[in-house]
GUBA-253712 format. One line per 4 residues: number of its first residue (from 1); their letters; for each residue x, y, z of C-alpha. Coordinates in Angstrom, 3 decimals. Example, Ala and Ser with C-alpha at 12.3 -4.5 7.8 and 13.67 -1.06 7.14 Angstrom:
2
1) AS) 12.300:-4.500:7.800  13.670:-1.060:7.140
***
This chain:
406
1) XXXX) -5.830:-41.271:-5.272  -8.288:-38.680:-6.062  -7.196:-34.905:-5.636  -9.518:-32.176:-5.745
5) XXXX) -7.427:-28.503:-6.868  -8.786:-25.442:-6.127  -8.367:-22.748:-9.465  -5.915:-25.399:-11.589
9) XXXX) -6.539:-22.468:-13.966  -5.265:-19.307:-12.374  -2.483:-18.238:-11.916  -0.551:-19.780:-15.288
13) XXXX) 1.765:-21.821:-13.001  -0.995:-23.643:-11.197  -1.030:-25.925:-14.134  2.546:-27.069:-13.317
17) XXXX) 0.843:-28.404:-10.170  -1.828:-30.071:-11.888  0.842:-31.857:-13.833  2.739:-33.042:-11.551
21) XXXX) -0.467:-35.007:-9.907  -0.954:-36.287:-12.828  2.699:-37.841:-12.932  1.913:-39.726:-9.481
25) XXXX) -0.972:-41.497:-10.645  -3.869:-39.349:-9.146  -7.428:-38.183:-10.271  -7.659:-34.648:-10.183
29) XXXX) -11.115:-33.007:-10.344  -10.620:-28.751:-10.294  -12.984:-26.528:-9.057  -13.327:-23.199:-11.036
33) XXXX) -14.231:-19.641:-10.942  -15.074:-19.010:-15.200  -16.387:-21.133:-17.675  -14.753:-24.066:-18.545
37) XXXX) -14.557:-22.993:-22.243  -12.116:-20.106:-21.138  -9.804:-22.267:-19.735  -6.785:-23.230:-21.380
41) XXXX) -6.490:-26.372:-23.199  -3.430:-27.624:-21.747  -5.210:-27.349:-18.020  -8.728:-28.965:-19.236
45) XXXX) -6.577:-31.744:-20.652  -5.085:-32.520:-17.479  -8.623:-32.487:-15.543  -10.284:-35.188:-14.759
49) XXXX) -13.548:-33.610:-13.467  -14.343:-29.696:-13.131  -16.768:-27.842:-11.047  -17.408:-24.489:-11.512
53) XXXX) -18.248:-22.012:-8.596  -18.731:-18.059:-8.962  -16.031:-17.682:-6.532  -13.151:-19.898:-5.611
57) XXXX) -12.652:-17.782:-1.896  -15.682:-18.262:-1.031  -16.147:-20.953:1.530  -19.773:-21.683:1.260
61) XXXX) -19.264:-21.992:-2.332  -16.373:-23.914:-2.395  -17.858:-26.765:0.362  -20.980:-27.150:-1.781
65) XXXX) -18.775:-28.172:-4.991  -16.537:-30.629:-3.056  -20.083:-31.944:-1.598  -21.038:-32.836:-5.302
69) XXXX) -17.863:-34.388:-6.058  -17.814:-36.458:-3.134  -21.342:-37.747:-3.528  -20.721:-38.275:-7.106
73) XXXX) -17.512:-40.165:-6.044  -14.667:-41.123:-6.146  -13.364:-41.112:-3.053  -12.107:-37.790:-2.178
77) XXXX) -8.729:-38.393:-0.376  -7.018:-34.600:-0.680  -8.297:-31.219:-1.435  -5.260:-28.597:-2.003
81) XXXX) -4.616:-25.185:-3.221  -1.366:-23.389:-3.631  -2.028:-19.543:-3.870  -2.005:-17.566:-0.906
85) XXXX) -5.390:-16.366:-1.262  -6.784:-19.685:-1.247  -4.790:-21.756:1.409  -7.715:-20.605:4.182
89) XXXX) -10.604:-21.517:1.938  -9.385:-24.874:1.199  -8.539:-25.499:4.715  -11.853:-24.529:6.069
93) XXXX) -13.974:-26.951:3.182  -11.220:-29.526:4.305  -12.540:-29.007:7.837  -16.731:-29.115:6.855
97) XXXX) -16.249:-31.866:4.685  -13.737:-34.496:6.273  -10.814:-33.737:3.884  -7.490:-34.650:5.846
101) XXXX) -5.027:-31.771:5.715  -3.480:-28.818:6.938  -6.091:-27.321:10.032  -7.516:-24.025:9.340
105) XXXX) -6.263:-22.529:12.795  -3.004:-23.530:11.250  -3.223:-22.010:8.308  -5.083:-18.156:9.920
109) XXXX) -1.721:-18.613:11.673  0.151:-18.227:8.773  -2.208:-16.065:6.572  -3.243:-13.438:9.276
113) XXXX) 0.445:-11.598:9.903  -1.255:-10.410:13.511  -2.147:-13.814:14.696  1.018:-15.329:13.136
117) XXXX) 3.847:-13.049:14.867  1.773:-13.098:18.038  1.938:-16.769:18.466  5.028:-17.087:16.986
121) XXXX) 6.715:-14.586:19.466  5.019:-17.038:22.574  7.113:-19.545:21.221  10.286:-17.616:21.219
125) XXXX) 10.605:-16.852:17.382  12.393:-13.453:17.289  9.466:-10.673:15.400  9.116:-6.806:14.603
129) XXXX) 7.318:-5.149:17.408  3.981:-4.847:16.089  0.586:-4.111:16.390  -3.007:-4.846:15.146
133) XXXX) -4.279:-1.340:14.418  -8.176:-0.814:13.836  -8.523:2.923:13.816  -5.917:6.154:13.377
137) XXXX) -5.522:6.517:16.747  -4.086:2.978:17.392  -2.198:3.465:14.107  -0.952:7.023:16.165
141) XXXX) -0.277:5.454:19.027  1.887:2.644:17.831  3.935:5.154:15.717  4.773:7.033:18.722
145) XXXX) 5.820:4.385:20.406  7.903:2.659:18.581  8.943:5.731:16.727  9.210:6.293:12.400
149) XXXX) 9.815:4.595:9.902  7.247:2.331:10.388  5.543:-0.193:8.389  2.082:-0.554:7.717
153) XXXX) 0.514:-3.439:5.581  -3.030:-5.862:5.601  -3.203:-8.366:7.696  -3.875:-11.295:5.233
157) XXXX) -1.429:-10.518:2.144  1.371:-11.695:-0.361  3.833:-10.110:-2.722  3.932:-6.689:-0.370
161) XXXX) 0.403:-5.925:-1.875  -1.011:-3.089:-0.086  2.195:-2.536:2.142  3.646:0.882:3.127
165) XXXX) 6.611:2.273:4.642  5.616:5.388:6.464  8.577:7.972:7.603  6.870:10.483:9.591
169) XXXX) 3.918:12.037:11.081  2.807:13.571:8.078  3.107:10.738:6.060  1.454:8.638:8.311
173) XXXX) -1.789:11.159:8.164  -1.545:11.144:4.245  -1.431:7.071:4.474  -4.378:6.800:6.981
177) XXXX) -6.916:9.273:4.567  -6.744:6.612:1.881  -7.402:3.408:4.247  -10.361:1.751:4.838
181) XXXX) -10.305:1.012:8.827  -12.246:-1.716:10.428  -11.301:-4.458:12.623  -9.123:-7.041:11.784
185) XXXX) -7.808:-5.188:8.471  -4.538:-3.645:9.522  -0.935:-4.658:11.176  1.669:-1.655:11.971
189) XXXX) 5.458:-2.427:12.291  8.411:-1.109:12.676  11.008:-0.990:9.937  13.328:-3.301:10.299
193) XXXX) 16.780:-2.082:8.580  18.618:-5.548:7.410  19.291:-7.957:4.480  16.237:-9.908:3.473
197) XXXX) 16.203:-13.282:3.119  13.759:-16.249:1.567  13.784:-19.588:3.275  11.526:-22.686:1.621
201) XXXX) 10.737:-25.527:1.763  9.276:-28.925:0.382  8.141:-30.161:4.174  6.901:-33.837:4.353
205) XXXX) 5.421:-35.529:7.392  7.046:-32.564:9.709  10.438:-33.025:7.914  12.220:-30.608:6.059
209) XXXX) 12.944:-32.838:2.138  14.086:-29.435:0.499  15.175:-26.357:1.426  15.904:-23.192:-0.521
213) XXXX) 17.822:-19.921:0.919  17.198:-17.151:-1.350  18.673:-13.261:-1.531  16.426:-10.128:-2.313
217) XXXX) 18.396:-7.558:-3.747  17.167:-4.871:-3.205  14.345:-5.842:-0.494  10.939:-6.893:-1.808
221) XXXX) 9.339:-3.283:-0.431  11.960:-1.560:-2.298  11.691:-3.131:-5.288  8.064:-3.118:-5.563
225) XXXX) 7.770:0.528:-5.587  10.708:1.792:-7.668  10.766:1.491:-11.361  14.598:2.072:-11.660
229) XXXX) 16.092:-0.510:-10.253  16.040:-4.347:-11.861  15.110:-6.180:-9.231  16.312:-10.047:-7.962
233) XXXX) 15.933:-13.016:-6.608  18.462:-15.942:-5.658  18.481:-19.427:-4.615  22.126:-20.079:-3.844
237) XXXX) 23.782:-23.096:-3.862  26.180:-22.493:-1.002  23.572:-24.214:1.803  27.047:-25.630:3.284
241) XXXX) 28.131:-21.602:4.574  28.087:-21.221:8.157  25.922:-18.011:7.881  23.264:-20.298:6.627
245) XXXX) 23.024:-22.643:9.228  20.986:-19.932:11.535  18.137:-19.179:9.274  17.730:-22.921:8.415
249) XXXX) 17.251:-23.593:12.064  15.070:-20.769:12.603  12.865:-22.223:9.734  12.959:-25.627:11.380
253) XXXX) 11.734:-23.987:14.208  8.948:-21.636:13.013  7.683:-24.865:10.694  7.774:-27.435:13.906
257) XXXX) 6.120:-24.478:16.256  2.920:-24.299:13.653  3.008:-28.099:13.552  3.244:-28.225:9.373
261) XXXX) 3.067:-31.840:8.372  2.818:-32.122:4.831  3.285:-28.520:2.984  5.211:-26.578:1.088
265) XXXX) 6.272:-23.269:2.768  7.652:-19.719:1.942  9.366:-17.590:4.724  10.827:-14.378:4.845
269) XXXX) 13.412:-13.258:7.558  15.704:-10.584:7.980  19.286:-10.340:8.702  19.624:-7.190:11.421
273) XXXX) 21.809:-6.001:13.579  20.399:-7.852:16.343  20.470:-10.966:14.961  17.566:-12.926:12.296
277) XXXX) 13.904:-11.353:12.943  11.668:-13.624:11.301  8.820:-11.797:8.520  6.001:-14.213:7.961
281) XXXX) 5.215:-17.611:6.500  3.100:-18.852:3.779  1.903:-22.407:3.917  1.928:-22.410:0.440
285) XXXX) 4.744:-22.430:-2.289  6.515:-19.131:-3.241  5.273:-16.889:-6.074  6.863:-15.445:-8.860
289) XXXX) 8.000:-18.323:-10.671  10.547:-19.399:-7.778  9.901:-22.800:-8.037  10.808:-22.857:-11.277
293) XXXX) 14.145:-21.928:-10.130  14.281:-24.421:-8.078  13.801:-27.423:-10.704  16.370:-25.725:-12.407
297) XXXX) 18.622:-25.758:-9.155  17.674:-29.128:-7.937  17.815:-30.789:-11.729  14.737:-32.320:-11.032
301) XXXX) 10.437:-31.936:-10.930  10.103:-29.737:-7.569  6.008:-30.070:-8.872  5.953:-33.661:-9.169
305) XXXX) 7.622:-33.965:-5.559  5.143:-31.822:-4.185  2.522:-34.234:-5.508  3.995:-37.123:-4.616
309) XXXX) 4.150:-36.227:-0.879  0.762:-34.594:-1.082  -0.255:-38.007:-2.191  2.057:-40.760:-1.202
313) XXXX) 3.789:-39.415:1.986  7.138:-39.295:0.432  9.779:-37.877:-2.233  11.943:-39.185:-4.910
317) XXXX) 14.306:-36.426:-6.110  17.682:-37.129:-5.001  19.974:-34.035:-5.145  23.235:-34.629:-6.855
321) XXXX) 24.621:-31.414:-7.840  22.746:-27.767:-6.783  22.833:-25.348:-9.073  22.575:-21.589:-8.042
325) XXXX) 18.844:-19.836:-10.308  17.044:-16.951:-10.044  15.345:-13.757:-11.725  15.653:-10.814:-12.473
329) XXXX) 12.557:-8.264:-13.320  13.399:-5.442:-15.745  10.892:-2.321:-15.806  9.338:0.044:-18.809
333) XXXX) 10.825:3.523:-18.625  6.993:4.769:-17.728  3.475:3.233:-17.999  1.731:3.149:-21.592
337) XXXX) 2.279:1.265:-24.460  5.607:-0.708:-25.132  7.447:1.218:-28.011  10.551:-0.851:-28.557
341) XXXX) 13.413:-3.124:-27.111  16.673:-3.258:-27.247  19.371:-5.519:-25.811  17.286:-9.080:-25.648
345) XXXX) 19.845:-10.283:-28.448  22.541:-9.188:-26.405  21.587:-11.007:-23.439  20.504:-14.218:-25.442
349) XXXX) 23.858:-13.633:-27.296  25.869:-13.594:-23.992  24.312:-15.210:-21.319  21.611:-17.744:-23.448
353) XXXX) 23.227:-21.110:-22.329  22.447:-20.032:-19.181  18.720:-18.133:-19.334  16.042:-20.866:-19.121
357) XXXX) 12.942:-18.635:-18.982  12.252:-15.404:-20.148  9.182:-12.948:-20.893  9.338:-9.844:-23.515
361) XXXX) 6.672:-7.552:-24.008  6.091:-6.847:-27.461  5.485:-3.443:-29.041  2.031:-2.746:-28.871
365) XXXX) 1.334:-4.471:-25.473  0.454:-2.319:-22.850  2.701:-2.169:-19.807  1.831:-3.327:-15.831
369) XXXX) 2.856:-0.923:-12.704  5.387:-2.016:-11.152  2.936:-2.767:-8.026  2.346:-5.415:-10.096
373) XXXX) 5.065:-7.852:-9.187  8.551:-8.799:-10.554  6.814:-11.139:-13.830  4.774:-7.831:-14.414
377) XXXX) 6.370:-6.944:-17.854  10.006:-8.075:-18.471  11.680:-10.505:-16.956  14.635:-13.751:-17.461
381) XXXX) 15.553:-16.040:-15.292  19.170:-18.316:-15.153  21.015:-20.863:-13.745  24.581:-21.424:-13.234
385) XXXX) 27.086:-23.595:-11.289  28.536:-20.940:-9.446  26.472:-18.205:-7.103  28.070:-15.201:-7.826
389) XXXX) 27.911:-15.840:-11.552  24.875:-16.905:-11.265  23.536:-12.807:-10.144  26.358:-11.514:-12.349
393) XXXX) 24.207:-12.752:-15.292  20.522:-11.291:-13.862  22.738:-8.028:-12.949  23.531:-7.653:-16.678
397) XXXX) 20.258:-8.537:-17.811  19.197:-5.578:-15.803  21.229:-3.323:-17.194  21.329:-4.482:-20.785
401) XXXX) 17.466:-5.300:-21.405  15.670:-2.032:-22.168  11.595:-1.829:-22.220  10.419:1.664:-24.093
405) XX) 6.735:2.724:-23.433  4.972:5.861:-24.175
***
C-alpha cells in the first residue's frame, strides 16, 4: 500500500499521521513545501520518499509531484492530507491523476461555508440565515435584513480565522474599511445565541466507527478574541445522555447528505432555542490537538485507525471503557516577552496523574496573540473517568497557571 501525504511536516501533529501509516504496513512518500534538511528528523525517518514543491496549495504544483512519483512507481493507491487548507488541493490532484478518494465537489462542499450551508439547507439540515456577500452593499443589505449582531467570516476557513461578530451599523462600516471585497471571499450570518457543540468522527465506508461530542466553553468566537478567559474543550464520555442522541443524528445526517465514505470529520453545531442549527464541517480531523484527546479517551491509536481505514477499509480499536479529555488554553497577561510563571507545580502537584500533555512557555520566549489559537502559548490537557471532573481539573488549570509577559 503506497500512501502519498501532503506536508507530513507541518503542522507538528501531522507526523502522528505519518506514524500511524507506518503501523499498517504502508509506503508513504510526502510531498513538501521547504527543504528536506529543515525537516525534523523524527518525520524524515518515517518517509519513505519526499518531493519537494514551492507550495503544497498549489494544485498545479502538487499534480506535477504526484506525476513523478507515480511514474517512478510504486503504485500510488491513496493520496491524503489532513489540514483544512489542504483537503481541496489533494482532492483536486486526486481527481487529475486517478487517485481514488474523497471528490473535490465534495470536499468545496465542506471547505466553502457558502456552498456548504446552501446545499446542506436543500437537504433539510437546519443553518444560520446567510449570505454570500461580494461588496458593502450586499454586506448592508443582509444586515438589515436579518438585523445585528451579525456574523461575518471567509468563506474557506478554520479555527474562526478571520471571523467577526459585528453589533451595529457602525461597526459594520469600521469592519468593511479593512476587507478586501471580491467575489467569492465573504459569507455574512446571523449570530446565533446558543451552546456550541463539536461532533467527530472516524467515518469508514459511509459508517460512523467513532464519534466524539465535545463542549466549548466559552464559544470558539469568544474565546479567540479575549485574553481573560482560559478557554476549553471537552470530549465527554456520557454519549449514552438523551440530549446527545439529536446531534449524533444530525451528524449522521449531514455526513450521509455529502456522501463521506472514508474520512475523518469535524462539525460544529449549536444548541439554540429553536432547536440544533448546524455550523460547518471539515472533512478533515479536528485541530488543536483534539485527537489527542481522543486516544486518551478511547485508550487506544485514534492515528493508526485512521490509517488503517484509509488503507484497509476497516478499524481495530475496540472501545472498552471512555474516558472524558480535553484542554484547556491559558493566556499571557499582554503580548511581549514571557517574564515568569507561577502555579505549573501546583497543577502538576494536584492534578499530574491526570494531565497527559502540556506546553509552558519559558522566560525569554516571546508570546502569540491570542488570534492565534488555544496551543498558542500555554496550554494542558487531561483525562479523567468522570466528565465533570474531568473540566473541574482544566477549570483549575485556568485559574492556577499564570503566564507573565512584558
Amino acid at each position: 500500500m503506497h500512501v502519498i501525504f501532503l506536508a507530513p511536516h507541518f503542522p507538528a501533529n501531522q507526523i502522528a499521521f505519518v506514524r500511524g501509516l507506518k503501523r499498517v504496513g504502508a509506503r508513504v512518500t510526502g510531498i513538501i513545501d521547504t527543504p528536506l534538511s529543515h525537516v525534523a528528523s523524527q518525520v524524515k525517518e518515517l518517509l519513505d520518499d519526499v518531493e519537494v514543491v514551492d507550495n503544497v496549495t498549489s494544485v498545479a504544483q502538487v499534480t506535477d509531484a504526484v506525476r513523478r512519483i507515480q511514474r517512478r512507481g510504486p503504485w500510488v493507491h491513496h493520496l491524503e492530507a489532513t489540514v483544512e487548507a489542504h483537503t481541496l488541493t489533494a482532492a483536486h490532484v486526486r481527481e487529475a491523476t486517478g487517485i481514488p478518494g474523497t471528490p473535490a465537489i465534495t470536499v468545496e462542499r465542506c471547505r466553502d461555508k457558502a456552498v456548504m450551508k446552501a446545499f446542506l439547507e436543500e437537504q433539510g439540515i437546519p443553518v444560520a440565515k446567510n449570505r454570500a456577500v461580494d461588496s458593502p452593499a450586499e454586506a448592508r443589505a443582509f444586515a438589515a435584513e436579518v438585523g445585528f449582531p451579525v456574523i461575518l467570516k471567509p468563506r474557506a476557513g478554520a479555527g474562526a480565522s478571520g471571523t467577526v461578530k459585528v453589533d451595529d451599523a457602525a461597526h459594520l462600516e469600521r469592519v468593511m474599511d479593512e476587507l478586501r471585497w471580491g467575489p467569492g471571499q465573504l459569507l455574512m450570518e446571523e449570530f446565533l445565541a446558543g451552546h456550541e457543540m463539536i461532533f467527530d468522527t472516524l467515518t469508514v465506508q459511509g459508517q460512523v466507527a467513532y464519534e466524539f461530542v465535545c463542549h466549548y466553553e466559552p464559544g470558539v468566537l469568544h474565546a479567540m478574541r479575549t485574553r481573560e478567559v482560559s478557554p476549553r474543550i471537552v470530549c465527554t464520555n456520557r454519549h449514552e445522555l438523551p440530549v446527545y442522541a439529536e446531534l449524533r443524528a444530525l451528524g449522521r445526517k449531514v455526513i450521509t447528505a455529502l456522501g463521506l465514505r472514508t474520512s475523518a470529520t469535524h462539525m460544529e453545531v449549536f444548541v439554540t432555542r429553536r432547536g440544533l442549527v448546524f455550523s460547518e464541517i471539515g472533512a478533515r480531523p479536528a485541530g488543536v490537538g483534539m485527537w489527542d484527546a481522543y486516544c486518551e479517551a478511547l485508550g487506544f491509536d485514534l492515528y493508526t485507525e485512521w490509517a488503517r481505514a484509509v488503507c484497509w477499509g476497516d478499524v481495530h480499536g475496540v472501545v472498552h471503557n471512555r474516558r472524558a479529555a480535553g484542554m484547556v488554553a491559558v493566556r499571557p497577561d499582554r503580548d511581549g516577552t514571557v517574564v515568569g510563571v507561577t502555579g505549573a507545580d501546583a497543577i502538576q502537584r494536584v492534578h499530574g496523574e491526570h494531565i497527559f500533555a502540556a506546553h509552558i512557555p519559558q522566560p525569554g520566549s516571546r508570546t502569540q496573540p491570542v488570534e492565534a489559537g488555544y496551543m498558542a502559548n500555554a496550554w494542558a490537557m487531561a483525562v479523567h473517568d468522570d466528565y465533570d471532573a474531568c473540566c473541574g481539573i482544566l477549570d483549575d488549570i485556568g485559574r492556577t497557571l499564570k503566564i507573565y509577559a512584558r
